[in-house]
C-alpha positions as CSV (number, residue, x, y, z in Angstrom):
1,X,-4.3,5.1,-26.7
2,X,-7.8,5.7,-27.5
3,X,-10.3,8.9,-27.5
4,X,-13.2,9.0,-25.2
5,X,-16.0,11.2,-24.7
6,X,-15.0,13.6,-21.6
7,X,-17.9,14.5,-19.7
8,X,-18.7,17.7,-18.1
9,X,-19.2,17.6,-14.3
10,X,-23.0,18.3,-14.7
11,X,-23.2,15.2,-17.1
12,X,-21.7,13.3,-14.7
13,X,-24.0,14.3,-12.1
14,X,-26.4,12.9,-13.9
15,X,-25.3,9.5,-14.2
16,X,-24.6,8.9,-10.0
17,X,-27.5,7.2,-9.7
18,X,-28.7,5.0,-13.0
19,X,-27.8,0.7,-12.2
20,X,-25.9,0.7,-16.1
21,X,-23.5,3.2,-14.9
22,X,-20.6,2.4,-13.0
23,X,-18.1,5.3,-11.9
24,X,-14.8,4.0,-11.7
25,X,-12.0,5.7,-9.7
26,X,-8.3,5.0,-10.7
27,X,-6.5,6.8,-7.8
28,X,-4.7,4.6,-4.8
29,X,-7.1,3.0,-2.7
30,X,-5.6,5.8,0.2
31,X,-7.1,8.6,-2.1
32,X,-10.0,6.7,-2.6
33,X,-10.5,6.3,1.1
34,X,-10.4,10.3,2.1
35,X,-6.6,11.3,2.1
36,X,-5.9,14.4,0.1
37,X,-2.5,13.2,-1.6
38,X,-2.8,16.0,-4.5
39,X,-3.7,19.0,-2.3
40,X,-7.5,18.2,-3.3
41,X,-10.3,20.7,-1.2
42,X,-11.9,17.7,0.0
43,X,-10.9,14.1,0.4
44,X,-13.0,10.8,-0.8
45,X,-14.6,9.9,-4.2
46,X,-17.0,11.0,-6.0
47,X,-20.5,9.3,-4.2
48,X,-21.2,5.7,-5.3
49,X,-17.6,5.6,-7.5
50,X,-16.0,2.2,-7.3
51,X,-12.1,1.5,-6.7
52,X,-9.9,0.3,-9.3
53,X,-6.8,1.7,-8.9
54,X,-4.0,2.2,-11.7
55,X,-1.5,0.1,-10.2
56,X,-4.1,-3.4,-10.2
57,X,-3.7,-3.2,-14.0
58,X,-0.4,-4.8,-13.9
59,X,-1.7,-8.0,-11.8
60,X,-2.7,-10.4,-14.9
61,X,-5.8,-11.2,-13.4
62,X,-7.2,-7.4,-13.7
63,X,-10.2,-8.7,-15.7
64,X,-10.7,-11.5,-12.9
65,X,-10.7,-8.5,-10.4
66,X,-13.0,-6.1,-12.4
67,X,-15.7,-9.0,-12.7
68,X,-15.2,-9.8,-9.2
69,X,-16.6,-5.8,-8.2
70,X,-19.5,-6.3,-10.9
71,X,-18.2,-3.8,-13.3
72,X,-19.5,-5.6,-16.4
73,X,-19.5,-4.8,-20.3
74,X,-23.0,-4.2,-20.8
75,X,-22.4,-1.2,-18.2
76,X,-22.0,2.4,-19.2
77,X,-18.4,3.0,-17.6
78,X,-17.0,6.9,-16.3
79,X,-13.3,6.7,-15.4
80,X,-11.3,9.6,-13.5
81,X,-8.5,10.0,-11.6
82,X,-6.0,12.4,-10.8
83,X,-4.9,12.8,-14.5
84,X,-6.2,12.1,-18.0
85,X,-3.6,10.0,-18.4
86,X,-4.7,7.8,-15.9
87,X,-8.1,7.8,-17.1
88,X,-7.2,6.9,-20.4
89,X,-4.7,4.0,-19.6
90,X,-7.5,2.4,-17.7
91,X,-10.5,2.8,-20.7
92,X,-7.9,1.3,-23.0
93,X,-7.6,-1.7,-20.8
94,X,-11.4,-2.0,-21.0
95,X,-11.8,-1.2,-24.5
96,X,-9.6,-4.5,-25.4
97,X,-11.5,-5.9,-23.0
98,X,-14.6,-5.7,-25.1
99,X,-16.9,-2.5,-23.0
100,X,-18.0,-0.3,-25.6
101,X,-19.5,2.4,-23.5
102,X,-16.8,4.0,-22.3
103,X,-16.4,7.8,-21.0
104,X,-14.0,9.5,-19.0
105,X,-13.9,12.6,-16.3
106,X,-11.1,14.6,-16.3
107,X,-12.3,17.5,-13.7
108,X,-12.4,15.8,-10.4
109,X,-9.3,18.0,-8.9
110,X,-10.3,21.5,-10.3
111,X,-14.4,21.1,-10.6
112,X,-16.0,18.4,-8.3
113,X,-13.2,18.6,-5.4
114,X,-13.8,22.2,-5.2
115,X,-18.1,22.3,-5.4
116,X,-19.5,21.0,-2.5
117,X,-22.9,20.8,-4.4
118,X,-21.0,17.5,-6.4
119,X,-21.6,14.7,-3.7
120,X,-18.4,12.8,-2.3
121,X,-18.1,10.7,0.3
122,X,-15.4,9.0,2.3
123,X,-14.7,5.8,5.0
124,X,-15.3,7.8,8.2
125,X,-12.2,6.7,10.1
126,X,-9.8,6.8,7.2
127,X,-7.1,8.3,8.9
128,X,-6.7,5.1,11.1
129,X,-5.7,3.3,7.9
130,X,-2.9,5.1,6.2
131,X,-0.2,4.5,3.5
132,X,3.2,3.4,3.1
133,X,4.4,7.0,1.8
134,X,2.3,8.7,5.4
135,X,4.5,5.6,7.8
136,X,7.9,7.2,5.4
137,X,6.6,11.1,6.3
138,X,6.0,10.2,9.6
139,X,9.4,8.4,10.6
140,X,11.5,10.8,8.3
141,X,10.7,13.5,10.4
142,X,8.0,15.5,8.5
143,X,4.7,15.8,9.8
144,X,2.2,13.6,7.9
145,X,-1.4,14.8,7.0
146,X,-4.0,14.3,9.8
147,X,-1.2,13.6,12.7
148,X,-0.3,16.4,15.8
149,X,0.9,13.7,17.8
150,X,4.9,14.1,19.1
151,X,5.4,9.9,20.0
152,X,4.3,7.4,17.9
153,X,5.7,3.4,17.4
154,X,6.0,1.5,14.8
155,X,5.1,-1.9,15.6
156,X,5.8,-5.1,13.4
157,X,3.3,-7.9,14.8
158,X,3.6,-11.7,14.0
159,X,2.7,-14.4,16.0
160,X,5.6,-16.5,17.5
161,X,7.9,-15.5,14.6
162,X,10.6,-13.3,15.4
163,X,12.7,-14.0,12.1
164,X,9.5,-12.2,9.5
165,X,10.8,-9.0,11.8
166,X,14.5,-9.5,11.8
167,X,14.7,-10.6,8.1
168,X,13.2,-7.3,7.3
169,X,11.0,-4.3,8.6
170,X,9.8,-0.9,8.5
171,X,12.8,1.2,10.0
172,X,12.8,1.7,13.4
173,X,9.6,-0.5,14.2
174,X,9.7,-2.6,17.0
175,X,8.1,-5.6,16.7
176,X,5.3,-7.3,18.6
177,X,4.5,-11.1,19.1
178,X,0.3,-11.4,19.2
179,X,1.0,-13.6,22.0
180,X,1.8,-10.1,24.0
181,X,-1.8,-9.3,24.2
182,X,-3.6,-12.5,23.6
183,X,-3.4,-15.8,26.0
184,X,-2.2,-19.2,23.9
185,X,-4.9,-21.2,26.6
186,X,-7.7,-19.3,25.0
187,X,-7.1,-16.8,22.7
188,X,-8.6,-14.2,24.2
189,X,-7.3,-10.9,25.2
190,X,-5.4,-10.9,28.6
191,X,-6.8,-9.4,31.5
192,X,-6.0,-5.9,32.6
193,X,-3.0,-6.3,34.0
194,X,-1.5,-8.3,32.4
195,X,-2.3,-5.6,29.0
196,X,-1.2,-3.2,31.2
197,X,2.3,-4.4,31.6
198,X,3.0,-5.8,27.5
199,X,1.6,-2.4,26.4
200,X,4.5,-0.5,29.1
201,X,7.2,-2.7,27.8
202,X,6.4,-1.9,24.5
203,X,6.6,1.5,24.9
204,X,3.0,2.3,24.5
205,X,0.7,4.6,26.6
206,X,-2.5,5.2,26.2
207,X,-1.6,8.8,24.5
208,X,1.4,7.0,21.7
209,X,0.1,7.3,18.6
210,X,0.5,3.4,17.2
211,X,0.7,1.8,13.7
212,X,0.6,-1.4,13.1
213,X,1.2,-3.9,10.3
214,X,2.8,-7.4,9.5
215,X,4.1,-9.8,6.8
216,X,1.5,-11.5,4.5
217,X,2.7,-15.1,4.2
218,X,2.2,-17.7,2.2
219,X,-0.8,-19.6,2.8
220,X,1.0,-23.3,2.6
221,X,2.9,-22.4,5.8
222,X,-0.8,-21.6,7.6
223,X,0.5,-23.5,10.9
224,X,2.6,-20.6,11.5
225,X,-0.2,-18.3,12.5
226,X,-3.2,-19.4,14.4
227,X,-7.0,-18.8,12.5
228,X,-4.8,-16.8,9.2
229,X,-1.9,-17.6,7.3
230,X,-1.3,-13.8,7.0
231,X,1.1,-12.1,9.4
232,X,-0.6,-8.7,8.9
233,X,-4.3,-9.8,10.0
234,X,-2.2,-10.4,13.4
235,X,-1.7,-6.8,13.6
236,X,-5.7,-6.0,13.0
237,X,-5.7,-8.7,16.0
238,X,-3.5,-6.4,17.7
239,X,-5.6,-3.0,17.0
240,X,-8.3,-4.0,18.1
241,X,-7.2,-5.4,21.6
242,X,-5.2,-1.6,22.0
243,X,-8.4,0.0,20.7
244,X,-9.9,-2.2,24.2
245,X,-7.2,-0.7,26.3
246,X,-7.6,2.8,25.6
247,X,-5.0,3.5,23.3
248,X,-6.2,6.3,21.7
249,X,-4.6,6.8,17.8
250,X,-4.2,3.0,16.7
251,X,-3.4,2.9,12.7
252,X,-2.9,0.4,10.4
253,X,-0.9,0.6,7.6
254,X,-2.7,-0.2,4.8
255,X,-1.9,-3.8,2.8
256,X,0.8,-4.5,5.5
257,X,4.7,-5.2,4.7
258,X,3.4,-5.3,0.7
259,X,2.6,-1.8,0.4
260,X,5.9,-0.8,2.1
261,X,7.9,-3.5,-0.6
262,X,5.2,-2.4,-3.3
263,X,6.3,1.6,-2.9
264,X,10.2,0.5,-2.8
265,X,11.2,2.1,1.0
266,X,13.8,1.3,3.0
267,X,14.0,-2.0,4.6
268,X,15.9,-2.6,7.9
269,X,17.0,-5.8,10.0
270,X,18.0,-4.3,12.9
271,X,16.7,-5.5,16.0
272,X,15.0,-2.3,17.4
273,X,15.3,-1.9,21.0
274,X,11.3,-1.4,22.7
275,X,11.4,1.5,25.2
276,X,10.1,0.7,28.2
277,X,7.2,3.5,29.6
278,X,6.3,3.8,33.4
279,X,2.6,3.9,33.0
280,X,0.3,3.5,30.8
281,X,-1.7,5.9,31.3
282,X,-5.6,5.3,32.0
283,X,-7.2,1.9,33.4
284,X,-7.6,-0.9,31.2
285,X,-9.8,-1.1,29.7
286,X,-10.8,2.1,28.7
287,X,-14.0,0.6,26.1
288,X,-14.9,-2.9,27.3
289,X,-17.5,-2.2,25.2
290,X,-15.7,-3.5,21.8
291,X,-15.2,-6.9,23.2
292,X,-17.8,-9.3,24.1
293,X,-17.5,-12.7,26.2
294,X,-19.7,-15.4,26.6
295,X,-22.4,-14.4,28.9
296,X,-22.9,-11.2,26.6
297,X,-23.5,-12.9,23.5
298,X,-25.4,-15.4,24.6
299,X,-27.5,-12.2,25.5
300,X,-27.0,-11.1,22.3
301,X,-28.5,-13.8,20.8
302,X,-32.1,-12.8,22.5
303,X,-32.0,-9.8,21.4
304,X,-33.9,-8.5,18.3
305,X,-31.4,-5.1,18.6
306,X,-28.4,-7.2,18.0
307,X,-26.2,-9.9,16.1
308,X,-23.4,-12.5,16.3
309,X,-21.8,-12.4,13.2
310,X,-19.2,-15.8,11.8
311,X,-17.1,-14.4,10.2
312,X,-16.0,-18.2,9.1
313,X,-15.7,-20.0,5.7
314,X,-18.9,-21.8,4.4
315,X,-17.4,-25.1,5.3
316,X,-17.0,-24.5,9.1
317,X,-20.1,-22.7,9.2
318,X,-22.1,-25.5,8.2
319,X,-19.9,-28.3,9.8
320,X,-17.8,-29.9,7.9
321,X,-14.5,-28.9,9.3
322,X,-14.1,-27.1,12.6
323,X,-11.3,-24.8,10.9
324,X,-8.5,-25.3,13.2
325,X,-6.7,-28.6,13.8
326,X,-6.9,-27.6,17.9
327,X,-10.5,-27.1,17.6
328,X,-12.5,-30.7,17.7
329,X,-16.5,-29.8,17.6
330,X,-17.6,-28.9,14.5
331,X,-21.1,-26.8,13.3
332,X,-22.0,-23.3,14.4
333,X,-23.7,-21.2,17.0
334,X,-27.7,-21.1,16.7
335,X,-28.8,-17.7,15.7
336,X,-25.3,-16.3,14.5
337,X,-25.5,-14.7,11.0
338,X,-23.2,-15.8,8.6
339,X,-20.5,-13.1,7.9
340,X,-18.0,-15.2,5.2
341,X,-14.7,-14.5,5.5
342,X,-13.6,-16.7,2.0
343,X,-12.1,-20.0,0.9
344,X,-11.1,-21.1,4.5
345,X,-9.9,-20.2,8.2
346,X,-6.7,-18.9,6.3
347,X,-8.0,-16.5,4.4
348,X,-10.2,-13.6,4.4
349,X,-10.3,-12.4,0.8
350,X,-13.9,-11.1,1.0
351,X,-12.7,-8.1,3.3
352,X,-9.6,-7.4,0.9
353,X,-8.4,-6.6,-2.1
354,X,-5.9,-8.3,-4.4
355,X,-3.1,-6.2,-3.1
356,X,-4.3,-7.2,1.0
357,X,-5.8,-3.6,0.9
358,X,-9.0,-3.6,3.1
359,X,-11.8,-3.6,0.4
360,X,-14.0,-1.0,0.1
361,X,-16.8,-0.3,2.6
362,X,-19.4,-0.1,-0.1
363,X,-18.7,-3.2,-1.2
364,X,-18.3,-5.0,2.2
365,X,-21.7,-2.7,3.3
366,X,-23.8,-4.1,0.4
367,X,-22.8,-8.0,1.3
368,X,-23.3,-7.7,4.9
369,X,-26.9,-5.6,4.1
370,X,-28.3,-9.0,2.1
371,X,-27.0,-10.9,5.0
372,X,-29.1,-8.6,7.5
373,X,-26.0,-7.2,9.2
374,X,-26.7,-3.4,9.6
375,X,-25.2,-0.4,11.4
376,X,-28.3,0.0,13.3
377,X,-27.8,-3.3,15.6
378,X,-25.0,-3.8,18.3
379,X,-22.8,-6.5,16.2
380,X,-20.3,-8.5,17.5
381,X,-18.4,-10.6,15.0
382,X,-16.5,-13.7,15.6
383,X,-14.6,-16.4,14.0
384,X,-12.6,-19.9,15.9
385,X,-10.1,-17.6,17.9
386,X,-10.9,-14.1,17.2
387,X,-8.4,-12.9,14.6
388,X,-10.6,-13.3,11.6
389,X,-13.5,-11.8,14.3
390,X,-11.0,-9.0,14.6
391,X,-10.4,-7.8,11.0
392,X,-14.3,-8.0,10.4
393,X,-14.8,-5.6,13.1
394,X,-12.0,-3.2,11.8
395,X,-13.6,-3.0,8.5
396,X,-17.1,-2.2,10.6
397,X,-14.9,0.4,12.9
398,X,-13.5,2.3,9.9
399,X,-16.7,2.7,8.6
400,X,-18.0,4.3,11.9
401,X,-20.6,1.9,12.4
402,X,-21.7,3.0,15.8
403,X,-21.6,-0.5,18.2
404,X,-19.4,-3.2,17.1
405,X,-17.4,-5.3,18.7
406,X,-15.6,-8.7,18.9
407,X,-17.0,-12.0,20.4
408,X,-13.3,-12.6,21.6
409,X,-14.5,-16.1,22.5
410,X,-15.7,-17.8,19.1
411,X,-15.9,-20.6,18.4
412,X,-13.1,-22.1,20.5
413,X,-14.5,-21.0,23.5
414,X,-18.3,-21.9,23.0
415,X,-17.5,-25.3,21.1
416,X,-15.3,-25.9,24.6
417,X,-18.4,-26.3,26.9
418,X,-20.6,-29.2,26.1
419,X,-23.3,-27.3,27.4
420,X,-23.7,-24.7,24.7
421,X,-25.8,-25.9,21.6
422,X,-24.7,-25.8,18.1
423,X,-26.2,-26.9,14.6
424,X,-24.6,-28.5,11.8
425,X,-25.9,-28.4,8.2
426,X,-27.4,-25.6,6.4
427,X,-29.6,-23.3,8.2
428,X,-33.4,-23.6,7.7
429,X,-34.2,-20.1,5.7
């Protein structure tokens, strides 16, 4: 192992703001996020840090992942984490790799935790995406940080695939087709009622604290799942049409089914029995505001105060393919801004990390800012059926961007009337 300079907290103060420099935190994305898993005074990083936890240095393409965040050798790099050991294990990794200016803080728990002077900051809804080890507090009995709720469920989502619950879950989740809350003729939310009634047999009022998550599949068995060949983006789907209803604590475990394999829990293949509740609670829905149909966003459009944002791979937003083997038009909507989920409609690796973490919001914040998508505009993202739509606006909800929402019709509903216009090509600049 190698010896590094260890700065003092007021040298490293000094270096927050400088381009060269590039503050690298070490920790779990979780602790990166805001959750105080060391008994830390306040939760977050340390302002303008970027994440690169310890455990992505045994994926072999670590290098590919550091070049992907724009952590470069010609950068001055500062590493921390909870321990120097951490810190260390990391700079040796880039010392092979050929950066030569490397440094390391070893006083973020007992110095910059503890001074509010030494900036921090922190995704504004982190407690709505939590870990595997808070889901194991929380059904174990304990009390988990940031929960004083007494009901929760634990609900295993998939879409039409009832055996990725049974051949293994979370124990005692129940699980949750998509098809629940979303109708197959359009793939948009159901009405009221008929919310209403899926939520009650799921056992689910507007009070239950929910989490959420699903099985990341493999990508070569994408007809499985419509718009994602991920289980788990299913149940962001799934959050955001309970965040619609009005139920009021919707989580989502954080990387899915992986992080609950990756942290070596207890796997069940019971089949879970759902509860049934009398009421829900509240009418349905309690913020219509976070979905958006037709009429509003062709409203939307118009307006200079907001944006339709495709969350769509290059190739369907341009044309070439329409994404979806149900969906026949190809091409775009005029006007919409395009919001790039990755490779294709069955994935969405610009919104997550290597371990299906959600990636973080600096990163996603400075993208969407060169795309002119900003927190001061009423944004309503979209993709062919609303599941890619759905994750994008998750990542803008966590953040606590103020109005967001989901176009819940996309594409599949606009391409569907022949009176709507759409463009092909690349967009005149």
């Amino acid at each position: 192992m190698g010896t590094y300079k260890e700065l003092s907290s007021n040298e490293l103060l000094k270096l927050l703001n400088p381009a060269n420099v590039k503050i690298i935190d070490v920790r779990t994305v979780d602790a990166y996020n805001g959750w105080k898993t060391h008994g830390e005074n306040r939760g977050g990083h340390i302002k303008g840090a970027k994440s690169l936890p310890l455990k992505w240095t045994n994926y072999m393409d670590w290098i590919e992942i550091v070049r992907f965040k724009n952590i470069l050798p010609q950068h001055k790099l500062v590493i921390y984490g909870y321990s120097p050991e951490e810190s260390n294990k990391v700079a040796d990794l880039f010392a092979k790799a050929g950066y030569k200016d490397i440094s390391v803080y070893n006083n973020f728990l007992d110095e910059w935790t503890k001074n509010p002077n030494f900036p921090m900051e922190k995704l504004a809804r982190y407690k709505h995406l939590v870990s595997a080890g808070w889901v194991n507090d929380l059904i174990s009995g304990k009390r988990p940080d940031e929960y004083d709720n007494d009901k929760f469920v634990i609900v295993h989502a998939h879409y039409r695939n009832r055996n990725a619950y049974l051949s293994g879950h979370i124990p005692g989740a129940i699980d949750m087709d998509t098809l629940a809350l979303e109708a197959p003729e359009t793939w948009n939310r159901r009405s009221p009622k008929e919310l209403k009634e899926a939520l009650e047999s799921h056992g689910i009022t507007a009070d239950t604290t929910v989490v959420l998550y699903g099985k990341y599949m493999n990508p070569d068995n994408a007809d499985d799942f419509p718009g994602s060949a991920a289980g788990h983006i299913g149940a962001i789907r799934n959050a955001f049409i309970m965040l619609y209803a009005g139920v009021k604590d919707v989580r989502v475990l954080n990387g899915g089914f992986q992080s609950w394999k990756d942290a070596g829990y207890q796997i069940d293949n019971d089949d879970v029995p759902k509860n049934k509740v009398v009421d829900f609670g509240i009418k349905i829905p309690a913020h219509p505001e976070l979905a958006v149909d037709i009429l509003e966003a062709n409203e939307m459009l118009k307006s200079q105060d907001a944006e339709l944002v495709s969350v769509r791979s290059w190739p369907e937003f341009i044309g070439e393919v329409s994404g979806y083997n149900y969906i026949e038009k190809k091409g775009r909507i005029p006007g919409a801004i395009f919001g790039n989920c990755g490779t294709d409609a069955y994935h969405m690796e610009n919104y997550r990390n290597v371990d299906h973490t959600v990636r973080e919001a600096q990163e996603v914040a400075s993208i969407w800012e060169e795309a002119g998508i900003t927190p001061d505009k009423h944004l309503a993202f979209y993709c062919g059926t609303g599941w890619r739509g759905s994750e994008a606006f998750f990542n803008a909800w966590l953040m606590g961007w103020p109005r967001v929402s989901v176009f819940d019709g996309g594409w599949f509903e606009w391409s569907n009337d022949p009176n709507n216009p759409y463009e092909t090509g690349t967009p005149e600049s």
